[in-house]
NUKOLVEX-552690 format. One record per residue (C-alpha): x, y, z. Coordinates in Angstrom, 2 decimals, always signed. Layout:
<sites>
SITE        xx        yy        zz
SITE         X         Y         Z
...
</sites>
This chain:
<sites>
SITE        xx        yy        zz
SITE    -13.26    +19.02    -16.43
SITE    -12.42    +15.23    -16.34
SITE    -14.97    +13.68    -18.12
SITE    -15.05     +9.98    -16.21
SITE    -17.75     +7.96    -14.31
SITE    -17.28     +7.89    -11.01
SITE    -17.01     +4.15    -10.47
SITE    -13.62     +4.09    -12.93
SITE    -11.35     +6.76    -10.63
SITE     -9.28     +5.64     -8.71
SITE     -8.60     +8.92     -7.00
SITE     -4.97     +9.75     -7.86
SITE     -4.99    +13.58     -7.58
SITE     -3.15    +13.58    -11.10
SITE     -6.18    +16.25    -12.12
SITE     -6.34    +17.92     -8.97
SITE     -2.11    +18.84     -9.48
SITE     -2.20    +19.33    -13.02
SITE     -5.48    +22.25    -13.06
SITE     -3.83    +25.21    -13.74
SITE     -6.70    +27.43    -12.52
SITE     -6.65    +25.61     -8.90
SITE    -10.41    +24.79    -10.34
SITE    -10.35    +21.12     -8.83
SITE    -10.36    +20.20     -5.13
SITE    -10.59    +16.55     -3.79
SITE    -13.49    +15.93     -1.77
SITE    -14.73    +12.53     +0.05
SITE    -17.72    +11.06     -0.66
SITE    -20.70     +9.54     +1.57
SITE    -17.54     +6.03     +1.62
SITE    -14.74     +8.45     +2.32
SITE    -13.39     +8.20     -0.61
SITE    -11.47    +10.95     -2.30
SITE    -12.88    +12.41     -5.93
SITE    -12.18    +15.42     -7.79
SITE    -15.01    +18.34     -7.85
SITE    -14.67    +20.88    -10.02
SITE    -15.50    +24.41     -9.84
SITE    -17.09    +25.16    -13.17
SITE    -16.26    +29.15    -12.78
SITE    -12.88    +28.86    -12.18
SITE    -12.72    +26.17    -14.65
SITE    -11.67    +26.81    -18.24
SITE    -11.94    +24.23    -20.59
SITE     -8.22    +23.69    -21.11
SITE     -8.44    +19.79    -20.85
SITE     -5.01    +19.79    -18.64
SITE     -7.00    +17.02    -16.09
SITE     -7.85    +15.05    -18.62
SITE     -4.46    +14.82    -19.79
SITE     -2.87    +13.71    -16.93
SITE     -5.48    +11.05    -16.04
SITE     -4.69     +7.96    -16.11
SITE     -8.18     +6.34    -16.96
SITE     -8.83     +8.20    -19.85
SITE     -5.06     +8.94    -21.03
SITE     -3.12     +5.58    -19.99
SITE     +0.46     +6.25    -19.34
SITE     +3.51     +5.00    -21.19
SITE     +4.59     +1.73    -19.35
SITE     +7.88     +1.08    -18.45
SITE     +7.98     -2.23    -20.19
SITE     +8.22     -5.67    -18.79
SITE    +10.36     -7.37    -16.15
SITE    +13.72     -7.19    -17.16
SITE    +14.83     -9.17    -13.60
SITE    +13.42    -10.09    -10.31
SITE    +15.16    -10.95     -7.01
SITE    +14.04    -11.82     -3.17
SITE    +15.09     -9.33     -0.62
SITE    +15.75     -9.46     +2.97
SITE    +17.10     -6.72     +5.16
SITE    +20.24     -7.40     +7.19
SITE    +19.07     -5.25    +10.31
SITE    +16.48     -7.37    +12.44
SITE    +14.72     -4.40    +13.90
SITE    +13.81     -2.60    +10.67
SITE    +12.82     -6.51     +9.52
SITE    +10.53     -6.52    +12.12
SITE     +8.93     -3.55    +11.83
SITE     +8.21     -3.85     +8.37
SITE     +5.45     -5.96     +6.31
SITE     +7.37     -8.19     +4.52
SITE    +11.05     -7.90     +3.64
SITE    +12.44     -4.56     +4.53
SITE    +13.32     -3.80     +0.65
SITE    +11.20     -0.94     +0.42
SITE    +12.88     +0.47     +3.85
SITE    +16.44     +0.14     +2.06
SITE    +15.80     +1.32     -1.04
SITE    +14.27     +4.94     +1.09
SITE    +17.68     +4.70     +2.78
SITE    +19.95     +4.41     -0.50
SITE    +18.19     +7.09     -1.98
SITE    +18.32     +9.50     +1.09
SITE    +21.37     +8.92     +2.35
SITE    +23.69     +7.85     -0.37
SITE    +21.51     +9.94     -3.27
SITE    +20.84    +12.86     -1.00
SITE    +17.05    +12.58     -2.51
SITE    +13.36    +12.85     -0.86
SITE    +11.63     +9.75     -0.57
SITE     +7.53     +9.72     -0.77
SITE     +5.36     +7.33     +1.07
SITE     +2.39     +6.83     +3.23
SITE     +2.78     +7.21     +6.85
SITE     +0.08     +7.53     +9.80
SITE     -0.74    +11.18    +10.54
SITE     -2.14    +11.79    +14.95
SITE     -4.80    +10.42    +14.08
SITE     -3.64     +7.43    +12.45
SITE     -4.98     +8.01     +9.21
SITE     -2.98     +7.00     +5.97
SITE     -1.26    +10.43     +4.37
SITE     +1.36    +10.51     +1.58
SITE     +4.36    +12.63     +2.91
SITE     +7.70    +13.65     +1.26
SITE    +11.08    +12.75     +3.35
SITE    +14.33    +14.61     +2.84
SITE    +16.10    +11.86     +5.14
SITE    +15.93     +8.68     +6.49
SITE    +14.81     +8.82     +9.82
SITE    +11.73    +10.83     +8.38
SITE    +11.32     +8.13     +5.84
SITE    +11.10     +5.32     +8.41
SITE     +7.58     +6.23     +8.69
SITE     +6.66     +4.25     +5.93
SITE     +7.25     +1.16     +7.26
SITE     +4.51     -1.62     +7.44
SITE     +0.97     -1.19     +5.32
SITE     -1.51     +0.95     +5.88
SITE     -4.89     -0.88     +5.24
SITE     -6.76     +2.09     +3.82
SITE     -6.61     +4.86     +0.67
SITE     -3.96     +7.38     +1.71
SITE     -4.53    +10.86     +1.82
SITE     -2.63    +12.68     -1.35
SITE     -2.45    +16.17     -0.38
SITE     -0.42    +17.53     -2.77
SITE     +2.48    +15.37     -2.93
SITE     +2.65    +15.35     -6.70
SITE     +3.60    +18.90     -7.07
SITE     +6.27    +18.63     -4.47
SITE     +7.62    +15.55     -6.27
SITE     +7.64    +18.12     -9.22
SITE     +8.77    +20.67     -7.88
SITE    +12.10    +18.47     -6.29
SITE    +12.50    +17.48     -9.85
SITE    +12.27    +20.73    -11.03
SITE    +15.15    +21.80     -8.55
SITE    +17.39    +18.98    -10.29
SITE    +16.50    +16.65     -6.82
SITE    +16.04    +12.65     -6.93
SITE    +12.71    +11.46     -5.82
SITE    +11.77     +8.06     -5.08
SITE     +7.90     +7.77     -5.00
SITE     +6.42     +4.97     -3.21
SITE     +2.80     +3.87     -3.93
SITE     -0.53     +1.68     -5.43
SITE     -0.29     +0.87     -9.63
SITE     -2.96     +3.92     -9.96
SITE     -1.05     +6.72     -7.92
SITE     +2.02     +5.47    -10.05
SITE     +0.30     +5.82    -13.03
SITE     -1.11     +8.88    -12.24
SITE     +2.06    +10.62    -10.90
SITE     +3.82     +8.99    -14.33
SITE     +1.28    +10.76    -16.52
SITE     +1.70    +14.03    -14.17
SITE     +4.87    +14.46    -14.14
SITE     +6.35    +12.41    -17.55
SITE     +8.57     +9.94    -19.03
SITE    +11.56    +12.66    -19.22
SITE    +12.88    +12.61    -16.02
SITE    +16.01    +10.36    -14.76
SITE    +15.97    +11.69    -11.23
SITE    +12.71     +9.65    -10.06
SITE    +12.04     +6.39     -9.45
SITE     +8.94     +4.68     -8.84
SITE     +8.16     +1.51     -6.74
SITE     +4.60     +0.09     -7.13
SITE     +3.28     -2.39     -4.88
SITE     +0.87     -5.46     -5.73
SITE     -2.40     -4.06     -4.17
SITE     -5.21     -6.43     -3.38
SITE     -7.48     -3.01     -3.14
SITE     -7.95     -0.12     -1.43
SITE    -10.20     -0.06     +1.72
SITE    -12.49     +2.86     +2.27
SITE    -10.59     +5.81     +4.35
SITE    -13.61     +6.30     +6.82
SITE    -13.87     +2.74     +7.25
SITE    -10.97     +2.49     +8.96
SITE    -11.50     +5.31    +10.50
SITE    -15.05     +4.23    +12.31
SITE    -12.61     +1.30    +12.99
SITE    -10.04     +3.02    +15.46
SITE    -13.48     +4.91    +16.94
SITE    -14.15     +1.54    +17.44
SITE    -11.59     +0.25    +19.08
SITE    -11.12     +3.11    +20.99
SITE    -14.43     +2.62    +22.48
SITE    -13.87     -0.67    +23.80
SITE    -10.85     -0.37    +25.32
SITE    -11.82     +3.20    +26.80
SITE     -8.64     +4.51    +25.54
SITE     -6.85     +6.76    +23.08
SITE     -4.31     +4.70    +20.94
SITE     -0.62     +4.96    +20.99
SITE     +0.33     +2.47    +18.20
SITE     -1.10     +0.77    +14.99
SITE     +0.91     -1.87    +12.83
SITE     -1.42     -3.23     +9.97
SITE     +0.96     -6.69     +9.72
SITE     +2.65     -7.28    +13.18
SITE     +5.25    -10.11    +12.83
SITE     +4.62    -10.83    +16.41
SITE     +3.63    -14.30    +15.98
SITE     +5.63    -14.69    +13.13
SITE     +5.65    -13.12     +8.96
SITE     +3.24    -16.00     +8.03
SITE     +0.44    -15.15    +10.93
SITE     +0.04    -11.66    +10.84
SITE     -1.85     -9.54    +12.59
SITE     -3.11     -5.89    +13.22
SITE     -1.63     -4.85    +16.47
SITE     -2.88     -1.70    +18.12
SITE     -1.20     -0.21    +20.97
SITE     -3.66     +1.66    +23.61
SITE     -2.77     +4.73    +26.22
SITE     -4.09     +2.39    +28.96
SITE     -1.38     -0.46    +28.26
SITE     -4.00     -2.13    +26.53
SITE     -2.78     -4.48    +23.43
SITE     -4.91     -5.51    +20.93
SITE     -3.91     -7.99    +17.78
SITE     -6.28    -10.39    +15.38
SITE     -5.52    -11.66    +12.50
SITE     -7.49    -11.19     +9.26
SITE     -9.72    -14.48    +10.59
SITE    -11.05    -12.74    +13.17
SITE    -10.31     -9.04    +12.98
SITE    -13.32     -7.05    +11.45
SITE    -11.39     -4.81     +9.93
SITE     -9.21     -7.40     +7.87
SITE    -11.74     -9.73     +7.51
SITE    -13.83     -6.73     +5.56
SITE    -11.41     -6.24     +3.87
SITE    -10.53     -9.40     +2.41
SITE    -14.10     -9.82     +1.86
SITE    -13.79     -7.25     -0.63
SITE    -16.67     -5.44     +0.37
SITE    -15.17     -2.41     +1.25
SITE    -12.77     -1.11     -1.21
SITE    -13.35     +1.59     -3.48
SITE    -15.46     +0.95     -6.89
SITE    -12.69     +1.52     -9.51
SITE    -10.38     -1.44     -7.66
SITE    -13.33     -3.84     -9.05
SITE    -12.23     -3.19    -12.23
SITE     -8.94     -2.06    -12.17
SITE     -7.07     -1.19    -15.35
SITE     -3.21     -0.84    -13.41
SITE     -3.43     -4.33    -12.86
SITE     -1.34     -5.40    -15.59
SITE     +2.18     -7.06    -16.37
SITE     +3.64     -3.62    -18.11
SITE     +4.17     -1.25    -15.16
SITE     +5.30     +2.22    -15.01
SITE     +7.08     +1.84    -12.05
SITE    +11.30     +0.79    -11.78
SITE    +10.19     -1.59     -8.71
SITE     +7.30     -3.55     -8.76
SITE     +7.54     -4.90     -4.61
SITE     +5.03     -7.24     -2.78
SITE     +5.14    -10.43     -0.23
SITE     +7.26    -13.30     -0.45
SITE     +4.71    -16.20     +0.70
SITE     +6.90    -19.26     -0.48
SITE    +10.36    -17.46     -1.21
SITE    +12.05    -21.25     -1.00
SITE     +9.97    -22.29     -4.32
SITE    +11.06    -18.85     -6.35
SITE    +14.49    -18.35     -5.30
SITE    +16.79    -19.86     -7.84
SITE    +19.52    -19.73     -4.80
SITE    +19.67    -21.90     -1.41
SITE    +17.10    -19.71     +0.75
SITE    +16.31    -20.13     +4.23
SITE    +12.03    -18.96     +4.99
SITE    +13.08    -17.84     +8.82
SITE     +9.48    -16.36     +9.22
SITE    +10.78    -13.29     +9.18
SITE    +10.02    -11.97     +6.35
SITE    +10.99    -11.23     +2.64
SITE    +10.27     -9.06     -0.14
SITE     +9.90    -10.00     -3.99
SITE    +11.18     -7.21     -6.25
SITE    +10.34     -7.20     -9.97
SITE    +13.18     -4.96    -11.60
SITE    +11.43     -3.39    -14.89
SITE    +13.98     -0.83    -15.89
SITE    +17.94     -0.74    -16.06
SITE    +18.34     +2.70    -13.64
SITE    +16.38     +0.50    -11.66
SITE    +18.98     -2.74    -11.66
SITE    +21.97     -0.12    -11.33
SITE    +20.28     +1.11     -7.88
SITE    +19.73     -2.35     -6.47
SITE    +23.18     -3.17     -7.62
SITE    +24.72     -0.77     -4.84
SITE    +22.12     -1.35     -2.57
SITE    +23.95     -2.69     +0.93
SITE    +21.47     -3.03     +3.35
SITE    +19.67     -6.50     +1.42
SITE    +20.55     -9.97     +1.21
SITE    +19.44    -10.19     -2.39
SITE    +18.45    -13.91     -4.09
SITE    +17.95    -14.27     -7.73
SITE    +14.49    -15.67     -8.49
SITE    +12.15    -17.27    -10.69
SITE     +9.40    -14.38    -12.11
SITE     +6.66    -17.11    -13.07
SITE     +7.15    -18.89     -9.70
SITE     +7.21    -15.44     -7.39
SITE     +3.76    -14.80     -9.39
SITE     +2.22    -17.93     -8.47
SITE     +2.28    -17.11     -4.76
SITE     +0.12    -14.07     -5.45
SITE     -3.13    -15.46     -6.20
SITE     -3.46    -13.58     -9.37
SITE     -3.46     -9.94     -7.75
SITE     -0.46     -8.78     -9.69
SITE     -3.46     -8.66    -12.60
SITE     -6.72     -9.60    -11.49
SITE     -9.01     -6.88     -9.56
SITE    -10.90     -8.38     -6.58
SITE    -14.62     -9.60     -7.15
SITE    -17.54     -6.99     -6.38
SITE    -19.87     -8.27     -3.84
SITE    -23.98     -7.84     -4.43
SITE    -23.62     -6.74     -0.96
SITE    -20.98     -3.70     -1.08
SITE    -23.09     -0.76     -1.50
SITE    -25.21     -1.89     +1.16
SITE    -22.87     -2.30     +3.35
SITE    -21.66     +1.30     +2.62
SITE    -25.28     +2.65     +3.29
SITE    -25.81     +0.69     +6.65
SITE    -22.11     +1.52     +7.99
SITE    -23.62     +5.18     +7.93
SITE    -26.53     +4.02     +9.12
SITE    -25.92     +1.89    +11.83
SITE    -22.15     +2.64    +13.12
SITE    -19.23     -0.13    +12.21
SITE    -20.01     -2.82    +15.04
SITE    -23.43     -3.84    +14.04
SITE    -22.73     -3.34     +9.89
SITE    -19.38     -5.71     +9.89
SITE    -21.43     -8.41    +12.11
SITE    -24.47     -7.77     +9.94
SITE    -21.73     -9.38     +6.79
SITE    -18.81    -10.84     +8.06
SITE    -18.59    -13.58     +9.66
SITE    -16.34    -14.64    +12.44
SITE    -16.86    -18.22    +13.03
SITE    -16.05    -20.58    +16.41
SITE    -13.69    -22.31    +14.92
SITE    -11.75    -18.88    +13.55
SITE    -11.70    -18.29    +17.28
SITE    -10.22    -21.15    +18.06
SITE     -7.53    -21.09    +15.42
SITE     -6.48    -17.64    +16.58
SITE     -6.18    -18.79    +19.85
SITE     -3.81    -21.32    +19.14
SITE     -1.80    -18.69    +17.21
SITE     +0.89    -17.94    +20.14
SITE     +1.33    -21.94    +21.03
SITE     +2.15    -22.98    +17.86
SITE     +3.94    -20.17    +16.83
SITE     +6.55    -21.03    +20.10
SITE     +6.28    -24.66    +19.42
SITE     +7.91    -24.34    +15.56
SITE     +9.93    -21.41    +17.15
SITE    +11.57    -24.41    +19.72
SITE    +11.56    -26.90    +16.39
SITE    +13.19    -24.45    +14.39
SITE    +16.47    -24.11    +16.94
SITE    +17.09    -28.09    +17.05
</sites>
């Protein structure tokens, strides 16, 4: 059985795929996060989990950055609909419809809950589009990227630094046929959080929910917001100064104990694509760049399959950029973990206690003058909208 404190997993399911006696199952815990428990009479001492897992048995990195480039997507609708650039959306698309691969991401299950899925074409894959704000549910995605893999498919596997590093050590450095795109990840947010969230907000608004989009580019890429979508007509966006979800979790207080101190958070990847916002694309791009607001993607290229597949990629304007400047934008998450507050387990322990309202006003703080900022979103983002045309 993996032999690991409990603060230092991350969760990837690497164990829970690897067990050959089916002697592990992923359980949440009193935070809703996902951990391996193992049953110690199936179990049989073979050490397979602790093989595979990527705390105790690091995976071979991919190397460095061998190139890096801003992306853009030519087709305004899929722009829109995605958190930053759109790369991520093309690159599911090249490798569906012009590799005739599966493509693995997070997407919203009915309930709106984060869930890893595989895609065997694009429309499916468009489901991955925009963050999701909280762990995603594995399942068992890494055996069916193995067993694709196995069948002599391509798989392109879309996720955080740890579920890359986990699926690396799971499935191994051997195989051409699957590519891997990390993302920069501030941290991930606690499942049930998120969940007492939506319970939330469908309490206020007496309705079921139709739509969620963690980063709505409604007022614009640089202000944006969770919008939410409600049966009643109902529409509900804030920004992370004033929405309690993304105000928690910028706060750091809710994200799972290992992304205090998290080892993926490094230079050397094991990914092809490293992807994550574009805040000040002008300053990186070594090209003439236009920020429109809408949007773009920086893409650290870290191994040569991965160049030849952004070389035929079609649906990205593509600029050539600056590494060390794209980095600067990031405030240091590309390699620092976020700060543990004193406060995070007790927040935990009252959320159970006392329901989400009355725990995220207990420690966050929404100020007046957040209010007021927020308001002013829509009028300022039409006024430099009207600027913007002259």
């Amino acid at each position: 059985m993996p032999r690991i404190p409990a603060d230092k997993c991350c969760g990837c399911t690497a164990c829970f795929a690897a067990c050959p006696c089916a002697a592990i199952e992923m359980k949440a815990d009193s935070e809703g996060f996902m951990y391996p428990v193992v049953d110690g009479d199936k179990c049989i001492g073979c050490g397979c989990c602790e093989k595979v897992c990527p705390v105790i048995t690091p995976p071979e990195v991919s190397g460095g950055i061998i190139d890096c480039v801003i992306a853009q997507h030519t087709d305004g609708k899929v722009l829109s609909e995605s958190t930053s650039g759109g790369f991520l959306d093309a690159l599911c698309k090249h490798i569906t419809n012009n590799m005739g691969g599966y493509a693995a991401g997070v997407a919203f299950n009915e309930d709106f809950m984060p869930v890893h899925r595989i895609a065997d074409n694009y429309a499916d894959a468009r489901a991955f589009r925009n963050s999701k704000y909280a762990q995603s549910d594995m399942g068992n995605v890494f055996a069916q990227v193995r067993g694709i893999l196995d069948d002599g498919g391509t798989v392109l596997f879309i996720g955080t630094p740890c579920q890359a590093a986990g699926l690396r050590n799971y499935i191994g450095n051997d195989r051409d046929k699957l590519y891997i795109a990390d993302l920069v990840c501030r941290s991930v947010p606690s499942p049930e959080f998120w969940r007492s969230y939506l319970d939330w907000q469908k309490k206020r608004n007496d309705s079921g929910i139709l739509s969620v989009r963690c980063r709505s580019k409604t007022y614009g890429y640089h202000s944006g917001a969770l919008e939410i979508g409600f049966a009643n007509g109902k529409r509900y966006a804030g920004s992370n100064r004033v929405d309690y979800f993304m105000k928690s979790f910028h706060s750091d207080i809710c994200s799972r104990p290992s992304c205090y101190d998290c080892p993926f958070k490094t230079l050397e990847r094991v990914s092809d694509f490293t992807v994550f916002d574009s805040w000040s694309p002008q300053a990186a791009s070594l090209e003439p760049l236009n920020d429109n607001d809408r949007g773009y993607s920086n893409v650290l290229i870290r191994t040569e399959k991965g160049r030849r597949i952004l070389e035929t990629m079609t649906d990205v304007r593509v600029f050539r950029a600056d590494a060390d400047r794209l980095m600067a934008f990031t405030g240091g998450m590309e390699r620092r973990s976020v700060e543990r507050k004193p406060a995070r387990d007790s927040f935990f322990a009252d959320l159970n206690r006392m329901g989400f309202e009355k725990t995220v006003r207990k420690y966050v703080r929404v100020t007046l003058f957040d209010r007021v900022i927020e308001a002013m979103k829509p009028a300022r983002y039409y006024i430099k909208k009207r600027l913007s045309r002259r």
